[in-house]
N, C-alpha and C positions, 0 to 999 in steps of 0.2 A: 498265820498259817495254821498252828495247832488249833484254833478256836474254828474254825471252819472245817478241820477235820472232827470237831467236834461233834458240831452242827450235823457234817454228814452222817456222823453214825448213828446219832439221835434221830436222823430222818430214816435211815435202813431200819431202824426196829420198829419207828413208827408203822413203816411200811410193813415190816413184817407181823405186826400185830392187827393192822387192818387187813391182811392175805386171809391171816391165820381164821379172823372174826367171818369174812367173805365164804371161805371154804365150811366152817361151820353151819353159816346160812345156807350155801348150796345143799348141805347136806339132810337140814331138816325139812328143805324144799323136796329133796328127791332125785338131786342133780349132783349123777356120779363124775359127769364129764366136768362139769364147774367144777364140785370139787376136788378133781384130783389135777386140776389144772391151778387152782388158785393153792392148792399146796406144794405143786412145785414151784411157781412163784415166788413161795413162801419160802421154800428150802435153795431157791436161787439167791435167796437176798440175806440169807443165814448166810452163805458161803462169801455173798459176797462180804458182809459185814468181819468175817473172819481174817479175810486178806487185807478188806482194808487196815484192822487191828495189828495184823503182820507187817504190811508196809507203813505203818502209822512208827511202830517200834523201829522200823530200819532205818528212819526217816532219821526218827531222833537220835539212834546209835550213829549214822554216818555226821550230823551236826556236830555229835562228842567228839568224832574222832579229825573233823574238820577243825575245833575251836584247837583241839590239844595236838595237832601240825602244824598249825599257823603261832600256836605260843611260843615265845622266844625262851631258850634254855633259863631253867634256874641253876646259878653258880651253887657250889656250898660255900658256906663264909671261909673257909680258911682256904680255897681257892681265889676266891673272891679279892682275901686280901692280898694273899701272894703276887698277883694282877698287879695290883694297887702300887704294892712295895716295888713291883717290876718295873712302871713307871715311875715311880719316884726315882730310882735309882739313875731311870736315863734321866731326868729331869736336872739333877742334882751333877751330873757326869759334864766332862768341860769340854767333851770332844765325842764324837760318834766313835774312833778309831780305839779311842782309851776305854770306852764302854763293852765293844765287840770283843777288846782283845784282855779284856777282864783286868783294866789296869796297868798294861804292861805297855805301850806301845801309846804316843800322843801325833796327831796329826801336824804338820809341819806349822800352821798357822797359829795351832790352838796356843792361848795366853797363859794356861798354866805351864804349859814345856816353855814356853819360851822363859819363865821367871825361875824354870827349876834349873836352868841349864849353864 
């Protein structure tokens, strides 16, 4: 996409430097009405070249701000590990209920109540 927005803008100055060469010639010819028609042409396709350079930059600012929405959060490491250590902790726990209730309390099935009791 950017290589083609390339392209066009290389063709708008092209254009605008054959206007500009054209008006010139009308002018050593004698031709007011050419030239001042092929130098608005000229100054139609400066302006346009200007917008496209404006919408060229918006184009890529809304990309940046599309890639950096769609990225998925960076942790910091000591969050990161706290996570971690957060599942270990369930991982290593011999009941949901003795987990939730921070050690105090074991579900009726679970194997370590039943051997502490």
């Amino acid at each position: 996409m950017i290589r083609i927005l390339h392209a066009l803008a290389a063709l708008y100055l092209t254009a605008i430097g054959v206007l500009i060469y054209c008006a010139h010639t009308s002018h050593d010819n004698g031709s007011q009405l050419y030239t001042a028609l092929f130098l608005g042409l000229a100054v139609l396709f400066g302006c346009a070249t200007g917008a496209h350079a404006f919408l060229s930059d918006e184009l890529r600012h809304t990309q940046v701000r599309l890639e950096r929405a769609t990225r998925p959060p960076v942790l910091h490491p000591a969050v990161a590990d706290e996570i971690a250590l957060g599942w270990q902790d369930l991982a290593e726990a011999c009941c949901l209920r003795w987990w939730e209730s921070k050690e105090q309390e074991h579900e009726p099935s679970c194997e370590r109540h039943r051997s502490a009791a």
